[in-house]
C-alpha positions as CSV (number, residue, x, y, z in Angstrom):
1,X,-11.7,-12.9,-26.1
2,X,-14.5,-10.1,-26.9
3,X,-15.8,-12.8,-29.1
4,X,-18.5,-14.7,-26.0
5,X,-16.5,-12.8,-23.5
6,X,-14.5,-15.9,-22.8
7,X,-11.1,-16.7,-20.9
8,X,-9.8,-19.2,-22.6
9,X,-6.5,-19.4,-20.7
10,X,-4.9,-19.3,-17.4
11,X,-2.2,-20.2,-15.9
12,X,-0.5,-21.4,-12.8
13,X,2.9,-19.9,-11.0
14,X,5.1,-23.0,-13.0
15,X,3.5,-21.7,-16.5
16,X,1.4,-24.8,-16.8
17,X,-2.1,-24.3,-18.4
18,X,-5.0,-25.1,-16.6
19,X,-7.7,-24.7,-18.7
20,X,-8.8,-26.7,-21.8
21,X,-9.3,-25.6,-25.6
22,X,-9.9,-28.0,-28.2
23,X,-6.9,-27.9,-31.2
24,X,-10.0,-27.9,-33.5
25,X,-11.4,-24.8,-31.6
26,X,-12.9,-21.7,-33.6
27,X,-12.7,-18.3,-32.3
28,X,-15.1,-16.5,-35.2
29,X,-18.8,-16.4,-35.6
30,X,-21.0,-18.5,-36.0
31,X,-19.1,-21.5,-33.5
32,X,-18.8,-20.9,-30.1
33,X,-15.1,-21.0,-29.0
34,X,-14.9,-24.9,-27.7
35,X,-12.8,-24.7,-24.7
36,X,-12.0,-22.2,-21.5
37,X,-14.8,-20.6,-20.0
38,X,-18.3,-20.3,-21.9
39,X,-20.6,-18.2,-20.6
40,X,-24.4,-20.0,-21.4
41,X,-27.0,-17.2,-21.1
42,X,-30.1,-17.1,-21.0
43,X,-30.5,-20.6,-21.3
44,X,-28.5,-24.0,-20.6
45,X,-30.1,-26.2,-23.4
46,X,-31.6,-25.6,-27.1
47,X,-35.5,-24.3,-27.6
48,X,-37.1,-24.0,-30.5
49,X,-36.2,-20.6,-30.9
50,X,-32.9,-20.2,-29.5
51,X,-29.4,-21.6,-29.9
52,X,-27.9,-24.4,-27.3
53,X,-26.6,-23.2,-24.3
54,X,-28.0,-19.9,-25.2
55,X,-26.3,-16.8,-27.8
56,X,-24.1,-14.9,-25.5
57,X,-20.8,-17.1,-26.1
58,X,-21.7,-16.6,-29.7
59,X,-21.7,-12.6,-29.3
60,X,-19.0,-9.8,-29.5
61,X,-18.7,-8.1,-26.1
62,X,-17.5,-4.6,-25.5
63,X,-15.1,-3.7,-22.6
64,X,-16.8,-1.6,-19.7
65,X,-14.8,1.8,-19.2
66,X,-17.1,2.8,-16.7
67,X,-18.3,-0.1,-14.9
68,X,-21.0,0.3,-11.8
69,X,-19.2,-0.2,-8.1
70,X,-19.0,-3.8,-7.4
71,X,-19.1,-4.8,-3.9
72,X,-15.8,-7.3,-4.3
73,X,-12.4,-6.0,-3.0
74,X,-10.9,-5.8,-6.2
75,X,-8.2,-3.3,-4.8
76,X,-5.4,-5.9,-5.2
77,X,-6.5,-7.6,-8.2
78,X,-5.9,-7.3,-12.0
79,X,-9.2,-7.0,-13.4
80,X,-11.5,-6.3,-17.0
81,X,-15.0,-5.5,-17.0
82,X,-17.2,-6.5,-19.9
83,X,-20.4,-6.2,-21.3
84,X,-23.0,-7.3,-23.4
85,X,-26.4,-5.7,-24.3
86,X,-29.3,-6.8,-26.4
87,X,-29.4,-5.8,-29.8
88,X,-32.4,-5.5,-32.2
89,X,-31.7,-8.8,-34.1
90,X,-31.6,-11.0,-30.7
91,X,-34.8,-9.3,-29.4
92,X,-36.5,-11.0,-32.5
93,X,-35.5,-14.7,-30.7
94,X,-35.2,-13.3,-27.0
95,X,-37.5,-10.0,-26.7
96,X,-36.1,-9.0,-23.6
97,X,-34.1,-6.1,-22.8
98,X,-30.9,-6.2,-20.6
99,X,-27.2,-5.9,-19.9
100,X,-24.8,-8.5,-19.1
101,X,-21.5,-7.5,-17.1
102,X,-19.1,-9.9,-16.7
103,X,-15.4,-9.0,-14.3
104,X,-12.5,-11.2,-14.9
105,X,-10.2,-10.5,-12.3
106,X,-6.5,-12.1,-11.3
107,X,-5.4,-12.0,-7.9
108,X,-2.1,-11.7,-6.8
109,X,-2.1,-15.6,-5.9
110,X,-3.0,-16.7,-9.2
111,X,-6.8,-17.4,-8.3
112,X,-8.9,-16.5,-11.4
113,X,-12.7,-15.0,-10.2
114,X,-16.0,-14.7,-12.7
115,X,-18.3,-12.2,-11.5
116,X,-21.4,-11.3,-13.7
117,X,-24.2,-9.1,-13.1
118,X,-27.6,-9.2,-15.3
119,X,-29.9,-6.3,-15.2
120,X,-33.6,-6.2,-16.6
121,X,-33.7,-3.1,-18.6
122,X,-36.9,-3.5,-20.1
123,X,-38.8,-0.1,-20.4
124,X,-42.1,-1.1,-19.5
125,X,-40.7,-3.1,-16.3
126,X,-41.8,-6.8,-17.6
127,X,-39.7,-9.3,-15.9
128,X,-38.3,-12.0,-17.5
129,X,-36.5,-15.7,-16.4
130,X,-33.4,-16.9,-17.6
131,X,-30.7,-19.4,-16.9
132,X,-27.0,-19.1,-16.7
133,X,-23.9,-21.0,-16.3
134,X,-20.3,-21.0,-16.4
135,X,-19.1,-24.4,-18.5
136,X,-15.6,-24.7,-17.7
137,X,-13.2,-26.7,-19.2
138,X,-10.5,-28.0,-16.9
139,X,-6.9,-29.1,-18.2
140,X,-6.7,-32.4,-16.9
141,X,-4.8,-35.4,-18.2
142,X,-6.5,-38.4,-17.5
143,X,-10.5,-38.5,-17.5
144,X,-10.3,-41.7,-15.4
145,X,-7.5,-40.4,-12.2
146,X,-10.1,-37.6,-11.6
147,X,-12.5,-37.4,-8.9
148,X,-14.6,-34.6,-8.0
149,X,-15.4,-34.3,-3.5
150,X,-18.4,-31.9,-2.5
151,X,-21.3,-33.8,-4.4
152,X,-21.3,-36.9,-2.1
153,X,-24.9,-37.4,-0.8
154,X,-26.7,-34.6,-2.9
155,X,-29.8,-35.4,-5.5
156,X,-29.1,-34.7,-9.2
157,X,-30.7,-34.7,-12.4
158,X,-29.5,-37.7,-15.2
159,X,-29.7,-36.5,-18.5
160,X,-28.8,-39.7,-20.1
161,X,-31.8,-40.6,-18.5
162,X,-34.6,-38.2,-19.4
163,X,-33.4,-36.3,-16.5
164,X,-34.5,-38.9,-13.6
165,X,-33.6,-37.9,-10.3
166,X,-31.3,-39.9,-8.0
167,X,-29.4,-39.4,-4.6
168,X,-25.6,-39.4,-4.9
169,X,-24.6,-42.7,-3.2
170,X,-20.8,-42.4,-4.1
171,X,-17.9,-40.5,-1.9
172,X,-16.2,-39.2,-4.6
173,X,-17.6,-38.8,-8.2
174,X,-15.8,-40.8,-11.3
175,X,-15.5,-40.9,-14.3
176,X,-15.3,-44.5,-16.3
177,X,-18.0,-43.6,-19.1
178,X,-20.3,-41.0,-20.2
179,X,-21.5,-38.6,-17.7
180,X,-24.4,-35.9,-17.9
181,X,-25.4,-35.2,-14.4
182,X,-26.5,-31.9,-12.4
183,X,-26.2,-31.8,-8.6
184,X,-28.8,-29.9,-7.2
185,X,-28.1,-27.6,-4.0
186,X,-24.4,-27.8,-4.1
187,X,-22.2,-26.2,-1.4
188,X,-20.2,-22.9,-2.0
189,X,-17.1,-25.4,-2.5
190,X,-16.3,-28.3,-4.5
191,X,-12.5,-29.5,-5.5
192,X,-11.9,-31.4,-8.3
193,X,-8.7,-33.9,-7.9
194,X,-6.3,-34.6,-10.9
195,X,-4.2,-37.4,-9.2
196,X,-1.8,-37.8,-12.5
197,X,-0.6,-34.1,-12.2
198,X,-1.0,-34.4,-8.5
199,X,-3.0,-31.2,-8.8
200,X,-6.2,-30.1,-7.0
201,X,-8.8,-27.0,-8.4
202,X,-10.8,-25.6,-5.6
203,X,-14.0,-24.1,-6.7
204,X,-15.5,-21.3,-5.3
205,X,-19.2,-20.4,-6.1
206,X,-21.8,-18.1,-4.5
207,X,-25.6,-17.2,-6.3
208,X,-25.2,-20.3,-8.5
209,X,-26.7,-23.0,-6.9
210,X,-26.4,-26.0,-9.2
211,X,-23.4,-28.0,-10.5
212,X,-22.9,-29.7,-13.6
């Protein structure tokens, strides 16, 4: 969708979805799609100023026809390039001028890689901080046969408790109530384990160092 620049499906070789999107989902302005992959920039929670998880899933992109060199292989992959630039109105709750280029591309396996790009473009060279995140939503049928390997020993930030920090003292992360954590330092791979489909997603990350 142009609409937050959001995949909000892909499959797998048998036709079997594997991302999530909620059946009460919106796909128009204001409400961010619920489901697939968000993009949160340039912030991860609400400020007085602007909206939660920042306003670029809640902004039409444009497709890139001319999109910079990227130094990916991207030779035997199906790929779109797209982009989204400040406008006059957002400048009035985020005065910062940039771009924001996001490539969705397909390879021939079926693996589906996110690569984004965000340049300052302000004229008078002012730099600027900003967060950013990927919030996927995995298909998966049962919350409680999933475990997620790579996090075991790591510090991470509770923010059902005001954000304390503790140590991972688990193998394996479960899931038998709320969770709100964010693993700190993770490594460049994680898999997540969905024992009822008997299905594993390997996750793949460089540049982003945290994992929610």
């Amino acid at each position: 969708y142009l609409y937050g620049g959001q995949v909000t499906s892909w499959k797998n070789a048998h036709g079997e979805e594997l991302l999530f999107v909620s059946s009460k989902a919106s796909f128009r302005p204001p409400r961010a799609i619920r489901g697939g992959i968000p993009i949160c920039f340039p912030q991860l929670k609400s400020t007085a100023s602007l909206e939660q998880y920042g306003f670029a899933r809640n902004r039409i992109w444009s497709i890139d026809l001319d999109p910079p060199p990227s130094p990916s292989d991207i030779s035997h992959k199906a790929f779109v390039d797209l982009i989204l630039t400040h406008s006059e109105e957002d400048m009035k709750i985020w005065p910062h001028r940039y771009d924001c280029r996001l490539r969705v591309a397909l390879g021939p396996t079926g693996d589906l890689m996110l690569t984004s790009r965000i340049r300052n473009t302000n004229t008078d060279g002012k730099s600027f901080t900003f967060r950013f995140a990927y919030q996927t939503y995995f298909f998966v049928t049962d919350i409680s046969e999933v475990r997620v390997e790579g996090l075991e020993t790591l510090d991470y930030l509770d923010n059902l408790k005001n954000g304390e920090r503790f140590t991972e003292q688990e193998d394996a992360i479960t899931f038998e109530s709320e969770v709100d954590k964010v693993y700190l330092s993770t490594p460049t791979k994680i898999a997540i384990l969905d024992h009822e489909r008997k299905r594993t997603f390997e996750l793949r990350k460089d540049g982003l160092p945290d994992a929610g």
